[in-house]
ZAMARGU-4260 file (C-alpha; in steps of 0.2 Angstrom, whole numbers, plus 5000, padded with zeros to 4 digits):
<rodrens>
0) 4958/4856/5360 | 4968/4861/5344 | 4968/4850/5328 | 4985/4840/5335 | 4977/4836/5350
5) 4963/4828/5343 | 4963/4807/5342 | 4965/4801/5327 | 4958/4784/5333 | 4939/4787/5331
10) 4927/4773/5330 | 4926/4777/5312 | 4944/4776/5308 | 4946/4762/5314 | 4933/4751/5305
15) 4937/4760/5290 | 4956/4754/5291 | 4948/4738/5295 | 4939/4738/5279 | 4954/4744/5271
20) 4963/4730/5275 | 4952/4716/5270 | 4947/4725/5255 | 4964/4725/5250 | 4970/4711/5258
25) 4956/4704/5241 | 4965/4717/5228 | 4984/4713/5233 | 4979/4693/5231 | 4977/4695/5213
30) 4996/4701/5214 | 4999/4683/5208 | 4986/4682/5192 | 5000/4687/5183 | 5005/4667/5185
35) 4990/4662/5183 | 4988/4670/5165 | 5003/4663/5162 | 4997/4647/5165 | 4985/4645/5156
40) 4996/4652/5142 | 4996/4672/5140 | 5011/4680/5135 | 5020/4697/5141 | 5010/4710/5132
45) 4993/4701/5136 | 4997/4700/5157 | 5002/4719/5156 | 4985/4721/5145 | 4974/4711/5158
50) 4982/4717/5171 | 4980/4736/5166 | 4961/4735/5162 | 4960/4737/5181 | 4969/4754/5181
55) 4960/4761/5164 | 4944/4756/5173 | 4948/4765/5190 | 4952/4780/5180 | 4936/4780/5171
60) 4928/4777/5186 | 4936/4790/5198 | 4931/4806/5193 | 4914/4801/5191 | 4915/4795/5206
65) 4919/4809/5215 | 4906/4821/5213 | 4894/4807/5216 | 4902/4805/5233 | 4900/4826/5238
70) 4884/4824/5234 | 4878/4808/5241 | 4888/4805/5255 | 4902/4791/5257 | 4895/4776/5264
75) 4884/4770/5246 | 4901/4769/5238 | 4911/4762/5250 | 4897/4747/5251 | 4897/4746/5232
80) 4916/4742/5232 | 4913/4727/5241 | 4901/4720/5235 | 4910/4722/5217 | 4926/4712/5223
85) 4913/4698/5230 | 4907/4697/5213 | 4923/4697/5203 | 4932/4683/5215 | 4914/4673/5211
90) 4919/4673/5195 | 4938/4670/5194 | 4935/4654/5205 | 4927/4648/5188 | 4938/4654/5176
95) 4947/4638/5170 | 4951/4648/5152 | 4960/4665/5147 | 4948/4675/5138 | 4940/4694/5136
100) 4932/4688/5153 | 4948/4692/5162 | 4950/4708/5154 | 4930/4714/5159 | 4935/4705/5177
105) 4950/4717/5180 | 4941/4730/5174 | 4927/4727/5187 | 4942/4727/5200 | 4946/4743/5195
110) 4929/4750/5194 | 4928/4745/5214 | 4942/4752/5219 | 4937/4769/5213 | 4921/4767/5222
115) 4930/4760/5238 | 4947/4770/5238 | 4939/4789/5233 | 4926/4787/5247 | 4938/4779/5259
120) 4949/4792/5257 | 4936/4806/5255 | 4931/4799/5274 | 4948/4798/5281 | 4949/4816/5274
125) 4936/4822/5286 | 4941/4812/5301 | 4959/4821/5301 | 4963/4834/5310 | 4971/4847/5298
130) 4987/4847/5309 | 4992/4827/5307 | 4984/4825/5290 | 5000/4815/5284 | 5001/4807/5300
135) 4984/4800/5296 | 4985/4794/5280 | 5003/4787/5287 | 4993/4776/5300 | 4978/4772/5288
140) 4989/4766/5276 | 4997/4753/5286 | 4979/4744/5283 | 4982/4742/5266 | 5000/4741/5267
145) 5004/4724/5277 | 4992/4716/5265 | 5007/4719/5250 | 5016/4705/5261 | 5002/4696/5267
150) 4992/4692/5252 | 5005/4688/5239 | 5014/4677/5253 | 4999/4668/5260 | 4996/4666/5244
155) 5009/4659/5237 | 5008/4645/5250 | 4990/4642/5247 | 4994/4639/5227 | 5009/4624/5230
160) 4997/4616/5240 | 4979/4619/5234 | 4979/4629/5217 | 4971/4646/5211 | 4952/4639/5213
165) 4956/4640/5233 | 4966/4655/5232 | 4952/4662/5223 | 4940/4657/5234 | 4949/4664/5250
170) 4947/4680/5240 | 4927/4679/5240 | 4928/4679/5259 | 4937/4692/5260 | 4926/4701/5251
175) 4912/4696/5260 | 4922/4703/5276 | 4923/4719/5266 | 4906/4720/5265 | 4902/4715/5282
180) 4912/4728/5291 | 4907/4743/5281 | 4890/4739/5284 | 4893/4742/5302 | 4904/4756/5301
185) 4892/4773/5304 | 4895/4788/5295 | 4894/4806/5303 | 4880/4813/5295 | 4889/4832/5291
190) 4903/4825/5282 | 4891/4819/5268 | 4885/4838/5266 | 4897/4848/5257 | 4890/4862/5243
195) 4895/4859/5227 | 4908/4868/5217 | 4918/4868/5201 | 4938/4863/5199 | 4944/4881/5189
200) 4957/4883/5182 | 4968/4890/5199 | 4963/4873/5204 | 4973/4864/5192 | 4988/4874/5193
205) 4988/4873/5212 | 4986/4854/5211 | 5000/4850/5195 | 5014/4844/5211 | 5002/4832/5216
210) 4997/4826/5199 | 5014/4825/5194 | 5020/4814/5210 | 5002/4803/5210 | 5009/4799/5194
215) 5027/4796/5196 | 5019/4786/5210 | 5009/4774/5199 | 5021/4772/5188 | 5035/4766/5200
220) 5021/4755/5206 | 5016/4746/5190 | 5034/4739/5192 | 5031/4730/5208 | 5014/4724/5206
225) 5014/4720/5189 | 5029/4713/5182 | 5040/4706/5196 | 5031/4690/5196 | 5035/4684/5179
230) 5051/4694/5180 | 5057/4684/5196 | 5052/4668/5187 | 5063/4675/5170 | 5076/4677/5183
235) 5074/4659/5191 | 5072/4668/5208 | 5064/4653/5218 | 5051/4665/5227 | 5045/4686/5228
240) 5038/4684/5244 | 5054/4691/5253 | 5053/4707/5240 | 5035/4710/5245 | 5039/4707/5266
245) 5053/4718/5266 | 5041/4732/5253 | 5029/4731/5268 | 5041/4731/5283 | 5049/4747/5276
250) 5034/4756/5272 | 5024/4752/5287 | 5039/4757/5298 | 5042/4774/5286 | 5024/4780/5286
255) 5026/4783/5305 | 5041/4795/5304 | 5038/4801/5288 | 5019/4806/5292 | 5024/4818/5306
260) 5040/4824/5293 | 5028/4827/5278 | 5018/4838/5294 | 5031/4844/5300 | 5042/4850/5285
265) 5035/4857/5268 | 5028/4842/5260 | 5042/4846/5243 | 5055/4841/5256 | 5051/4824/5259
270) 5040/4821/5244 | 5058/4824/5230 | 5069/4814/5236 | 5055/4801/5239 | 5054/4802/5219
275) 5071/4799/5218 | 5074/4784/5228 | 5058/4777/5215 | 5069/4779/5202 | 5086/4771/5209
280) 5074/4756/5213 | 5066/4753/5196 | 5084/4755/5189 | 5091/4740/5200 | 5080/4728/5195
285) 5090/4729/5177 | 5104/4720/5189 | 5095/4708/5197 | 5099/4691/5199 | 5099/4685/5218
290) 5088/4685/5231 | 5098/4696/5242 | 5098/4708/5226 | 5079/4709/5229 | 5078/4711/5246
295) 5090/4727/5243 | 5076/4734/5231 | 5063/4732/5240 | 5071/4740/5256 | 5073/4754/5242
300) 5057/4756/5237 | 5046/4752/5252 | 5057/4765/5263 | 5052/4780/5247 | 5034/4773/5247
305) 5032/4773/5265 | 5038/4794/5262 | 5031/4798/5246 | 5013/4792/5249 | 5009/4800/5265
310) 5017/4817/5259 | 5007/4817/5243 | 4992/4812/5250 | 4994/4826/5264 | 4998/4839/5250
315) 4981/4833/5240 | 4969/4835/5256 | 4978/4851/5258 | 4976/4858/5241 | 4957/4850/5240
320) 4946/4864/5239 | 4930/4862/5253 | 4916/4859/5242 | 4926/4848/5232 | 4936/4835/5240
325) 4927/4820/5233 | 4933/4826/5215 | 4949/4833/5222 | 4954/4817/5229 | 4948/4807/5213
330) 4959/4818/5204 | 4975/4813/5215 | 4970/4793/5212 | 4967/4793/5195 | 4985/4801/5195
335) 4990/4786/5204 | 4982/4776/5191 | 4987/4784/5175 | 5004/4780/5182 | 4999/4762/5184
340) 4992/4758/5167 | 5005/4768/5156 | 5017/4759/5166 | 5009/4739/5165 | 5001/4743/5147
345) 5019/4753/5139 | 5029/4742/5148 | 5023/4725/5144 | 5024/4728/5125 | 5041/4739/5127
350) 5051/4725/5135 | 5044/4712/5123 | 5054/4721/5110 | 5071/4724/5120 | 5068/4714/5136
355) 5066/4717/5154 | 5085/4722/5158 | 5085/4738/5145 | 5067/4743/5150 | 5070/4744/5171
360) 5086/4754/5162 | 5072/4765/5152 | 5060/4767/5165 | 5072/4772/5179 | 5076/4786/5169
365) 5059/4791/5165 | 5057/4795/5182 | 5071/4803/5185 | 5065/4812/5174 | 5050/4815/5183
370) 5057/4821/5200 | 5067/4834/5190 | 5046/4840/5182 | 5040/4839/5200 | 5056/4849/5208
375) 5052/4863/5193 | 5033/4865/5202 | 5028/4874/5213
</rodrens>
């Protein structure tokens, strides 16, 4: 049987997308704490502040992470990611005052996520086939990805008729799901043996169009899950729950086609325009002012994510030496995540000083920018 002929759908796989989806189904909930910040009277700079601990943490975390991960196996990080959401919704449902507690909270989030994610991914790593690598992370993805609808709009219903303490309660069972389903999930045993070895320097150089798109990634992301709530609410948009539907919708339907493209074609080929379409969706939101506006950019942006991800993601596992995925892979998400937190810590204060219409202008360009950087690599 030759790699494209092997299932993808493996007992493994599937609980692990199973996992992926409640444990994110927990993460994407916090999509509104923005509001919640808000509420309880935190301005601009200090949501983007709050909000970005979770991203400086996952950095910090990641790539110690991922040599743990080749050496110990998958499965004791996974587990550990779960039962640090548990911990963290504990403590938001008693959180009745903005304080540094919500800064060491989201910075727990983040510490989870690099235990979660890296291993996760590590793990899908080793269940693909070589042949429909982007293919795989197109279908795993969608775990994650219908929880960017779901959670922000169940949420949302949740918080007109019962408030954040519920909301953040729903999130502690989620976590507790989390935790259940990874404990029943089995690990091959040879795919937590790998023998050690270093990142050199041809490693670095292979790997800078993957950094450079991770990042560009990020960035573009720290827009949609960061600031769109209070910018909607600046707006006097009545709800965001269509932008994040519509995201998901296109993404989930895009990772399908573009999995098997990104396998298909030379990952640059689907990966540059991707970056581009990033860019023309940040810039729109310097001209929003309907609904129907947002339901435009968020076809924009979901159909480039639903490309971008998979073919990134398929280029990463490709260049990951063997030996080193675990690192390799951390690498890629702390790219991800550098993006994130330059883009929710930058722009926060940046549009406090010239508002949020000039900095989607700024930003747009900045990636732009990027995609030129990524097309110049090789």
């Amino acid at each position: 049987m030759t790699a494209s002929d092997q299932s993808l759908y493996t007992k493994p796989f599937i609980l692990a997308a199973v996992a992926n989806f409640l444990f994110f189904s927990n993460l994407n909930a916090y999509t509104l704490l923005p509001l919640y910040i808000q509420q309880l009277g935190g301005r601009e700079g200090q949501i983007g502040t709050i909000m970005a601990m979770y991203s400086v943490a996952a950095i910090l975390c990641q790539l110690g992470a991922g040599p743990l991960i080749d050496r110990f196996g998958r499965k004791p990080f996974i587990l550990l990611g779960a039962i640090l959401t548990i911990g963290v919704s504990v403590t938001f449902v008693f959180s009745a005052q903005l304080g540094w507690h919500f800064y060491l909270l989201r910075f727990l989030q983040g510490a989870a996520f690099a235990a979660f994610m890296t291993s996760n991914l590590t793990l899908l790593a080793d269940l693909a086939p070589a042949g429909r690598r982007a293919e795989a992370v197109g279908v795993f993805g969608v775990s994650g990805l219908v929880t960017i609808a779901l959670a922000p709009a169940i949420g949302e219903m949740v918080l007109r008729g019962y408030g954040f303490r519920v909301l953040f309660a729903g999130t502690v069972l989620l976590g507790v799901g989390t935790l259940a389903v990874c404990l029943a999930t089995e690990v091959p045993a040879p795919m937590a043996v790998e023998a050690p070895r270093r990142l050199g320097p041809g490693f670095w150089r292979t790997f800078m169009p993957v950094i450079v798109s991770s990042f560009q990634f990020g960035l573009a992301n720290s827009i949609v899950f960061v600031f769109l709530p209070p910018f909607a609410r600046y707006v006097g948009l009545p709800r965001i729950a269509p932008f994040y539907i519509v995201y998901t919708l296109m993404a989930v339907a895009v990772r399908f086609l573009g999995g098997r493209l990104a396998d298909r074609l030379e990952r640059r080929q689907v990966i540059l325009p991707s970056m581009i379409g990033l860019s023309i969706g940040v810039l729109l939101f310097s001209v929003l002012q309907s609904t129907w506006m947002l339901v435009l950019i968020a076809f924009i942006n979901g159909t480039a994510h639903g490309f971008v991800y998979p073919a990134t993601s398929a280029m990463a596992f490709d260049r990951a030496p063997s030996g080193a995925r675990g690192r390799a892979l951390a690498v890629f998400n702390t790219a991800v995540l550098a993006g994130v937190t330059t883009g929710a810590v930058g722009f926060g204060w940046f549009v406090e000083l010239v508002g949020y219409r000039p900095g989607f202008v700024a930003l747009g360009l900045v990636l732009a920018l990027g995609a030129g950087v990524f097309w110049r690599k090789r």
